[in-house]
C-alpha positions as CSV (number, residue, x, y, z in Angstrom):
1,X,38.7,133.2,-123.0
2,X,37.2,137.0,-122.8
3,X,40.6,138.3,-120.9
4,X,42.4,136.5,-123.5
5,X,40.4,138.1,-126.6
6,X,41.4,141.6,-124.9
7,X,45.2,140.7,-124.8
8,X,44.7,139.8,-128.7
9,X,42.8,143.1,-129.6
10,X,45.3,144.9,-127.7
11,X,48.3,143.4,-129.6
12,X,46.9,143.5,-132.8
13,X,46.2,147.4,-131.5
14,X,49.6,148.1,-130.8
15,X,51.0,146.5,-134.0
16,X,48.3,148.9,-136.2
17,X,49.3,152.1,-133.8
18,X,53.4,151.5,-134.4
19,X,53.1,150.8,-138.6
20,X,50.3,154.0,-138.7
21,X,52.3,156.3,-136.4
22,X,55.7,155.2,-138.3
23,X,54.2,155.5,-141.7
24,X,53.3,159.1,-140.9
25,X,56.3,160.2,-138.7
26,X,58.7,159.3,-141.9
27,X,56.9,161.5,-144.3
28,X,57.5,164.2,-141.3
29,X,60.8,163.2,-140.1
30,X,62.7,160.3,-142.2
31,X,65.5,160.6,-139.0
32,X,63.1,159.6,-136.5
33,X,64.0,155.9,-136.6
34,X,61.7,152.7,-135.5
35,X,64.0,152.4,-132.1
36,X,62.7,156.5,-131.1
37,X,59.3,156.1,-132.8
38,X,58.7,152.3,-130.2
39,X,60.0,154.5,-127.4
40,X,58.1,157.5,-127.6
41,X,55.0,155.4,-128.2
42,X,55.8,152.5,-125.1
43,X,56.1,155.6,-122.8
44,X,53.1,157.1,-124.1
45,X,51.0,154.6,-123.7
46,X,52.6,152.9,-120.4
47,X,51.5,156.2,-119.1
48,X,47.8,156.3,-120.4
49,X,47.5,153.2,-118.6
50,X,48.9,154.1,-115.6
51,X,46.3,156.9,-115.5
52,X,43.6,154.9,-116.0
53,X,44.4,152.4,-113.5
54,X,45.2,155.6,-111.0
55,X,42.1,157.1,-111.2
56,X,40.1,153.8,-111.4
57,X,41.6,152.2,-108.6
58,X,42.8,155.0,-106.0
59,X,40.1,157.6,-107.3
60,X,37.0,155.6,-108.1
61,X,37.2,156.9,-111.6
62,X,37.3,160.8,-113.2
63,X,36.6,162.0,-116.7
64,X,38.4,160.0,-118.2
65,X,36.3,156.7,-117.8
66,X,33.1,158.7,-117.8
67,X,34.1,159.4,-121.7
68,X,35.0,155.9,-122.0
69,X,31.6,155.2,-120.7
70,X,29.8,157.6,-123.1
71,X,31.5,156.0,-125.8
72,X,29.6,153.2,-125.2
73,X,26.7,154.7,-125.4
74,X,27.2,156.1,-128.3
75,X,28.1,152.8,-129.7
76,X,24.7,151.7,-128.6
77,X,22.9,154.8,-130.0
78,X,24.6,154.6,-133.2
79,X,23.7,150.6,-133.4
80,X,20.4,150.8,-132.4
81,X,19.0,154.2,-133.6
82,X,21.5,156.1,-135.8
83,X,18.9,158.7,-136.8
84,X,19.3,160.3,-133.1
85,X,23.6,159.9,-133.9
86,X,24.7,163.2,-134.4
87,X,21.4,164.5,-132.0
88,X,23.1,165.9,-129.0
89,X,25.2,167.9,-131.8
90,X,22.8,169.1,-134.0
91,X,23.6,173.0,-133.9
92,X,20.1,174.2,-135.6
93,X,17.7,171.9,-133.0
94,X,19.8,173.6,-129.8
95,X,19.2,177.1,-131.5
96,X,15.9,176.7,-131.8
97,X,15.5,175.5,-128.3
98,X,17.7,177.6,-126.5
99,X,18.5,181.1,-128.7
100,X,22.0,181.7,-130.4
101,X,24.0,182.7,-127.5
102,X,22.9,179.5,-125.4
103,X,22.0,177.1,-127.7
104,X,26.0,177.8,-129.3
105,X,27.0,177.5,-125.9
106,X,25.9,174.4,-125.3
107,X,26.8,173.2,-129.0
108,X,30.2,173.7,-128.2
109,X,30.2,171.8,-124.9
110,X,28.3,169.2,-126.5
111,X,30.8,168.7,-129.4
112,X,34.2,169.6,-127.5
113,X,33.0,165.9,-125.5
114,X,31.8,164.2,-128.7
115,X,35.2,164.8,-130.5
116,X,36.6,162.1,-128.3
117,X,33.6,159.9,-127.3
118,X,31.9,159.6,-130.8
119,X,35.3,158.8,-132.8
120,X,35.9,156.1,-129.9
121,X,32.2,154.6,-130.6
122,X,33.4,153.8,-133.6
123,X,36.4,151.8,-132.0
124,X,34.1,150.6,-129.6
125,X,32.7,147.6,-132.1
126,X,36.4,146.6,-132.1
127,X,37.7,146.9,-128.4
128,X,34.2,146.1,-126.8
129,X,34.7,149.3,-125.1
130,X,37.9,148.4,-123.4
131,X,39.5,150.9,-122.0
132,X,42.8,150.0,-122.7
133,X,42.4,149.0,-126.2
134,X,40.6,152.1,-126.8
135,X,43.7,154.2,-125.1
136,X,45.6,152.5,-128.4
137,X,43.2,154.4,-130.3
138,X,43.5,157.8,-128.2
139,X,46.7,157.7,-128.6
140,X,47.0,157.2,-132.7
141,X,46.3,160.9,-132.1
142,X,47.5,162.0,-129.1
143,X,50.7,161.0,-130.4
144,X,51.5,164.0,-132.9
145,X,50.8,166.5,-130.1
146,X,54.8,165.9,-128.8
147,X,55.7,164.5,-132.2
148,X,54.8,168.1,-133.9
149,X,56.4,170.5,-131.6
150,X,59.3,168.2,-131.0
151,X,59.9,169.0,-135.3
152,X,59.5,172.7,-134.3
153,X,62.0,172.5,-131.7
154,X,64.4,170.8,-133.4
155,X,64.3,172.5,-136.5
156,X,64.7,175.8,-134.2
157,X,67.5,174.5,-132.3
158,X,68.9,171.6,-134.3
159,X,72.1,171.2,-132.1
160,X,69.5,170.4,-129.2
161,X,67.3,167.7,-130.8
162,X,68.4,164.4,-128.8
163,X,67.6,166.3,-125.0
164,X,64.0,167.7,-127.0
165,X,63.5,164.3,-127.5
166,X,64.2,163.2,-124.1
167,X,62.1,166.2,-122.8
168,X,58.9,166.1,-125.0
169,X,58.3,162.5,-125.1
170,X,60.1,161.0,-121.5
171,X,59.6,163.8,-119.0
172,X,57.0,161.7,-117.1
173,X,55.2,164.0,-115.0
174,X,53.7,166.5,-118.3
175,X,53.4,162.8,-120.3
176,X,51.5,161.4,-117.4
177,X,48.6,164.0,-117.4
178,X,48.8,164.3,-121.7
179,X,47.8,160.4,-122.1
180,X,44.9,159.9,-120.3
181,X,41.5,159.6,-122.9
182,X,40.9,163.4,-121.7
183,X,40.8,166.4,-123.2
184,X,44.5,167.7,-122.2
185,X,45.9,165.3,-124.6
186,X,43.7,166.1,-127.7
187,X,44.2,170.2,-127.0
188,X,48.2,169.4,-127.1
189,X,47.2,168.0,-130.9
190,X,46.0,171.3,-131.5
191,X,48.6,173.8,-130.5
192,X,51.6,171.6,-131.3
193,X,49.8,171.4,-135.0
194,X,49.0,175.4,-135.0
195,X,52.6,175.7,-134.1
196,X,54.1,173.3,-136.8
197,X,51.8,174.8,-139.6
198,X,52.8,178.3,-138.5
199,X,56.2,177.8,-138.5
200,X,56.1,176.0,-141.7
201,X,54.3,178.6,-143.1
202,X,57.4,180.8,-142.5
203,X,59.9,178.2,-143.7
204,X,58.4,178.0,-146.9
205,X,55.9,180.4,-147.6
206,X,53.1,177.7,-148.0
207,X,49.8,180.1,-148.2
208,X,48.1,176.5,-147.1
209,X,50.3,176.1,-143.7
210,X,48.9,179.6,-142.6
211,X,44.9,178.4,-143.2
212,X,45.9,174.8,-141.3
213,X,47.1,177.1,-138.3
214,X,43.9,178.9,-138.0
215,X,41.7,175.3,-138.3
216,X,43.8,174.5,-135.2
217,X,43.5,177.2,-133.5
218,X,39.8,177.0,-134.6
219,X,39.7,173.5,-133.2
220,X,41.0,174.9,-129.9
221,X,38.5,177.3,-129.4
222,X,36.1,174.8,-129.2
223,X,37.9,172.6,-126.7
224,X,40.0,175.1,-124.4
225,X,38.6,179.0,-125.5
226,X,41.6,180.3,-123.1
227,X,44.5,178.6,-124.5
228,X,43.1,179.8,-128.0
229,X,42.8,183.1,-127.3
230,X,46.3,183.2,-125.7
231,X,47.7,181.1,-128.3
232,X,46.2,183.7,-130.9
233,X,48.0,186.3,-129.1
234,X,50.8,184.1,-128.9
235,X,50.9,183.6,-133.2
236,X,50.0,187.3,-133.9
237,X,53.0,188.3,-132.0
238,X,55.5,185.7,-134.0
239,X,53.7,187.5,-137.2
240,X,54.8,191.0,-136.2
241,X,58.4,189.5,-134.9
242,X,59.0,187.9,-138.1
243,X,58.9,191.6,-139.8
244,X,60.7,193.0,-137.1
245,X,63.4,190.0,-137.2
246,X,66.2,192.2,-135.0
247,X,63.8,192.8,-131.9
248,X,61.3,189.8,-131.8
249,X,61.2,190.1,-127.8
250,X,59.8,193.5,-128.5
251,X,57.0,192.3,-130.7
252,X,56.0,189.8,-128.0
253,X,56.2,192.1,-125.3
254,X,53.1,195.0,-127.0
255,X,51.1,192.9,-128.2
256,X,50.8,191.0,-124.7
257,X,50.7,194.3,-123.3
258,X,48.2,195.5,-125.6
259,X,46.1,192.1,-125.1
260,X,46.0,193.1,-121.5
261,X,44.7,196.5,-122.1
262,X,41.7,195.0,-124.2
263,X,40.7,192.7,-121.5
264,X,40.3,195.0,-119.4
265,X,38.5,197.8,-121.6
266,X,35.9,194.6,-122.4
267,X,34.5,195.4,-118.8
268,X,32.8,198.1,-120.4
269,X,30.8,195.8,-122.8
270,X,27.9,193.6,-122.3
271,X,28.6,190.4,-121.9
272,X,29.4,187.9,-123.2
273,X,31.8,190.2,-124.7
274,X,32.9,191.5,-121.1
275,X,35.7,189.0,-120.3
276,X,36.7,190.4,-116.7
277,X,33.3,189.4,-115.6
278,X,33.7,185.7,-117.8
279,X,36.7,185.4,-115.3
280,X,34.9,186.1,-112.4
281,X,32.0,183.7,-113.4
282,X,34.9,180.7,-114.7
283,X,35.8,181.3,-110.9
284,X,32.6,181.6,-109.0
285,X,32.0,178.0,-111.3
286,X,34.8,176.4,-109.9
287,X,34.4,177.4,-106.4
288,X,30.8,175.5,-105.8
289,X,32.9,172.3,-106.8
290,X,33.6,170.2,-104.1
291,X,37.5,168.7,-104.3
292,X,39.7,167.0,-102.0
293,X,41.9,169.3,-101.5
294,X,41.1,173.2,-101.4
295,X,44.3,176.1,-102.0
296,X,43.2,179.7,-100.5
297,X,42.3,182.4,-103.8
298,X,41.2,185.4,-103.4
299,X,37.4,186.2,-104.9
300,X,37.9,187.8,-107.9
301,X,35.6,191.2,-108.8
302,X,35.8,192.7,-112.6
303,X,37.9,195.7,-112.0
304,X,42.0,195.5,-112.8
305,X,42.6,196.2,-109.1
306,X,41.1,193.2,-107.8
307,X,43.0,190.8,-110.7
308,X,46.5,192.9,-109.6
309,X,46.0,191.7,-106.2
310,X,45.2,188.4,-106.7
311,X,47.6,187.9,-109.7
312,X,50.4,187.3,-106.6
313,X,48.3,184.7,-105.2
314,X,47.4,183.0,-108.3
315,X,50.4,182.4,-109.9
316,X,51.4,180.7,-106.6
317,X,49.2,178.6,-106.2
318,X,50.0,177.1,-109.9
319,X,53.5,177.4,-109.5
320,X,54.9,176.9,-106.0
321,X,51.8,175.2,-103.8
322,X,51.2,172.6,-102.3
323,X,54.2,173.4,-100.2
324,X,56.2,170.3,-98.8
325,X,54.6,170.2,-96.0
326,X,51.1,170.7,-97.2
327,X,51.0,168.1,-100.1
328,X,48.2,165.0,-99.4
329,X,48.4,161.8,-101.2
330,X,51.0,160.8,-104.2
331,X,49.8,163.1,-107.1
332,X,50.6,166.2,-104.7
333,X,53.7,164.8,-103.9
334,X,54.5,164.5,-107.3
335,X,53.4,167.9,-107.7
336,X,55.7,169.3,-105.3
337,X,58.7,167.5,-107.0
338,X,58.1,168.9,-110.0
339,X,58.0,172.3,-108.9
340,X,61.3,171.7,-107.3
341,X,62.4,170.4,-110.7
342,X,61.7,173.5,-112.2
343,X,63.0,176.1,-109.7
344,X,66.8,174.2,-109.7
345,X,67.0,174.4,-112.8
346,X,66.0,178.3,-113.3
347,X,68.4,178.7,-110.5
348,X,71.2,176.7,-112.0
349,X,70.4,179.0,-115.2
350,X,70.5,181.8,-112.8
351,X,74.0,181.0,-110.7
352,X,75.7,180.8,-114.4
353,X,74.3,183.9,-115.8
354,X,71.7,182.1,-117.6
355,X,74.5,181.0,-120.3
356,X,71.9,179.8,-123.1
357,X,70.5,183.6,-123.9
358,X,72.4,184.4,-127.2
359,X,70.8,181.3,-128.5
360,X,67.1,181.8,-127.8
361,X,66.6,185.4,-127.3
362,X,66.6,185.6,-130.9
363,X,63.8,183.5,-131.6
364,X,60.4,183.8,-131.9
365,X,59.3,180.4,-130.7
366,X,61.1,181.2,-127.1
367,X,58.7,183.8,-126.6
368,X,55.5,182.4,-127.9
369,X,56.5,179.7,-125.1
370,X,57.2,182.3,-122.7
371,X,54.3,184.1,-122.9
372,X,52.0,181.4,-123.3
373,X,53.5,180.3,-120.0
374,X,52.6,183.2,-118.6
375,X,49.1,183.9,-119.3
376,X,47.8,180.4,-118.7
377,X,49.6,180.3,-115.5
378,X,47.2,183.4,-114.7
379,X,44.0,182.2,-116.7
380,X,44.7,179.2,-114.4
381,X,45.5,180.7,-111.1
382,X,43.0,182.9,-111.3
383,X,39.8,180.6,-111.7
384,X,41.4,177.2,-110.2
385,X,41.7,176.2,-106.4
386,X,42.3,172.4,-106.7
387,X,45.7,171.7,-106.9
388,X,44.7,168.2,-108.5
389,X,43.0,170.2,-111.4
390,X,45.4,172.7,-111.8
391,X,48.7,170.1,-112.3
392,X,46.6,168.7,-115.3
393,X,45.6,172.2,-116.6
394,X,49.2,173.2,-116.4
395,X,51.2,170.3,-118.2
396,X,51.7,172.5,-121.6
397,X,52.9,175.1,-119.3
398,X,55.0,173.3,-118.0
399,X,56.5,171.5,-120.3
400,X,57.3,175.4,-122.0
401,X,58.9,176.3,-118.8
402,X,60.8,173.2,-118.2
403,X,62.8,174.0,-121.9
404,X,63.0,177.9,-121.8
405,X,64.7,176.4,-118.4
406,X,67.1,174.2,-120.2
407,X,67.7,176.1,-123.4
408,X,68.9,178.9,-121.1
409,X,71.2,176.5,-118.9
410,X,72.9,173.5,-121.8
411,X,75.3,175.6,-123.5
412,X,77.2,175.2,-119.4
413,X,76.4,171.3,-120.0
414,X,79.0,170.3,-122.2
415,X,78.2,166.7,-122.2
416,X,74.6,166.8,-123.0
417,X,75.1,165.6,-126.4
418,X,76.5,162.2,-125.3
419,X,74.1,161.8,-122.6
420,X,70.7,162.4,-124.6
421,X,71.9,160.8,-127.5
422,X,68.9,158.8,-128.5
423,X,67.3,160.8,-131.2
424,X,69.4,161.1,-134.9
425,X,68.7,163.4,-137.3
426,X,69.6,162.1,-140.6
């Protein structure tokens, strides 16, 4: 009778997820119809499971049950003392205790984890703290992550939006490692919506799209500090390229530049203003962990010479390791296919004179993926030497890469629009 109560929470879980993520999507996007919307969410969620059960059964369990644990016991917290609730966040106690730059610290670590474990104690008194029911609930938010920046790229390149959909929602491998109840998943929420609310912004000239942005990107500094502050490069650089409309790859390209130039003249300050040295420490932190799997990187010191000769290394080890014939166990083997994924089709782009650049060069949205790209590849490569962490860590990345890659190569694929023709925009 108990496995058969879970079956009928989890029903009645996916009937409430489809009529609240359809209600939503059609004030969005009235095109995307019940037969995308039950797609996007089946694959979604058929790969949430999957990761759970992966890393329950082959890997004894990650992060992603621990938070399903903690959930629980913030369910019992909240049912039998609700007065210590909100305890382990309570900025002004950890101030007191620790001093402003450490007690903030560790406010921020404390509430980056309770943003998914104490909504999901709430759930809790529904799904019993089954994990799978409560992946129903994960995923009535992790859903508008794709959703959002599949209406960006569609309203970019409307003459694209069937193979988007196919891309952003279906292209397992980057779904895979956004669905567990993680982080990863939740920080995809937070860019796509900076990105939608920025680009709206400039579609309409809502003041109230531009404020919305910076919540998001506010939101994101508390859960992944380097993807803000790249993504806050990333939107001051479509800012300036949207005054200077005829050259937005230009715009990009110095304000990256200077970005890189302020990194490095923060080595004269203390820290934690000194971000070379933050580097180095992110490293030195990852390099006492103990992983199956260990990729050789270089020790990093806080001095531009040292980051230029690692920077080789690093953006290797995100990009092209493990090698075939180093990969261990299925996850690195599906690492290793996707990188060959993504190198065929930059080369296809490449043998037909990359056919596609008329159409993107002259938007700012290509480059904010570009560049974003590029500078977590290195934020990555630089501190990470676990090729298990760094495929998770790279998924937004990657799923950037994988349509500058296409964008550049479909106008030579003349049947696309046949064979992706799934998504209608009415």
């Amino acid at each position: 009778m108990a496995g058969m109560d879970i079956y009928l929470r989890f029903a009645a879980g996916l009937v409430v997820l489809f009529f609240f993520t359809r209600w939503i999507s059609r004030k969005i996007d009235p095109g995307f119809g019940d037969g995308a919307l039950v797609l996007a969410l089946a694959i979604k969620i058929a790969c949430g499971a999957a990761y759970g059960y992966i890393f329950l059964r082959i890997y004894g369990g990650d992060d992603t049950w621990l938070i399903n644990r903690d959930s629980m016991v913030e369910t019992a917290v909240l049912k039998h003392s609700p007065a210590l609730y909100f305890n382990d966040i309570d900025v002004v106690r950890l101030v007191k205790e620790m001093g402003w730059i450490e007690g903030l610290g560790h406010f921020r670590e404390k509430l980056e984890w309770a943003m998914i474990t104490k909504p999901l104690s709430l759930v809790n008194f529904l799904s019993e703290g089954d994990y799978y029911v409560n992946l129903l609930a994960f995923t009535a938010f992790g859903f508008w992550g794709p959703f959002l920046f599949f209406q960006v790229l569609r309203k970019t390149w409307p003459q694209y939006g069937n193979v988007f959909f196919w891309m952003v929602f279906a292209y397992l491998p980057v779904v895979f490692w956004l669905s567990g109840i993680r982080g990863d998943g939740r920080d995809f929420v937070f860019i796509s919506a900076g990105i939608y609310c920025f680009d709206l912004y400039f579609r309409t000239g809502r003041r109230s799209m531009f404020w919305w942005a910076v919540l998001c990107l506010l939101l994101l500094t508390i859960t992944r500090t380097a993807f803000a502050l790249i993504m806050s490069i990333g939107l001051l650089s479509w800012w300036l390229a949207k005054r200077q409309q005829s050259r937005p790859g230009l715009s990009f390209l110095v304000v990256h530049l200077a970005a890189i130039l302020v990194f490095f003249t923060s080595a004269w300050l203390p820290d934690p203003f000194n971000a070379p040295s933050g580097v180095v420490a992110r490293q030195a932190t990852f390099m006492q962990l103990q992983g199956n799997t260990r990729i050789a990187l270089n020790r990093l010191k806080p001095n531009p010479g040292s980051f230029l000769q690692t920077a080789p290394q690093a953006f290797s080890n995100v990009w092209f390791r493990p090698l075939p014939w180093e990969a261990k166990g299925p996850l690195q083997w599906l690492m290793v296919a996707q990188n060959i994924i993504i190198i065929s089709i930059f080369i296809l782009a490449a043998w037909w004179l990359f056919p596609g650049r008329a159409v993107v060069f002259r938007e700012p949205l290509f480059y904010f993926m570009l560049f974003f790209f590029l500078f977590s590849s290195f934020s990555i490569g630089f501190t990470v030497p676990f090729p298990g962490a760094i495929v998770r860590y790279r998924a937004v990345a990657e799923l950037y890469l994988l349509l500058m890659g296409l964008l550049l190569v479909l106008p030579a694929l003349r049947s696309y629009d046949n064979l992706f023709n799934v998504y209608k925009n009415k």
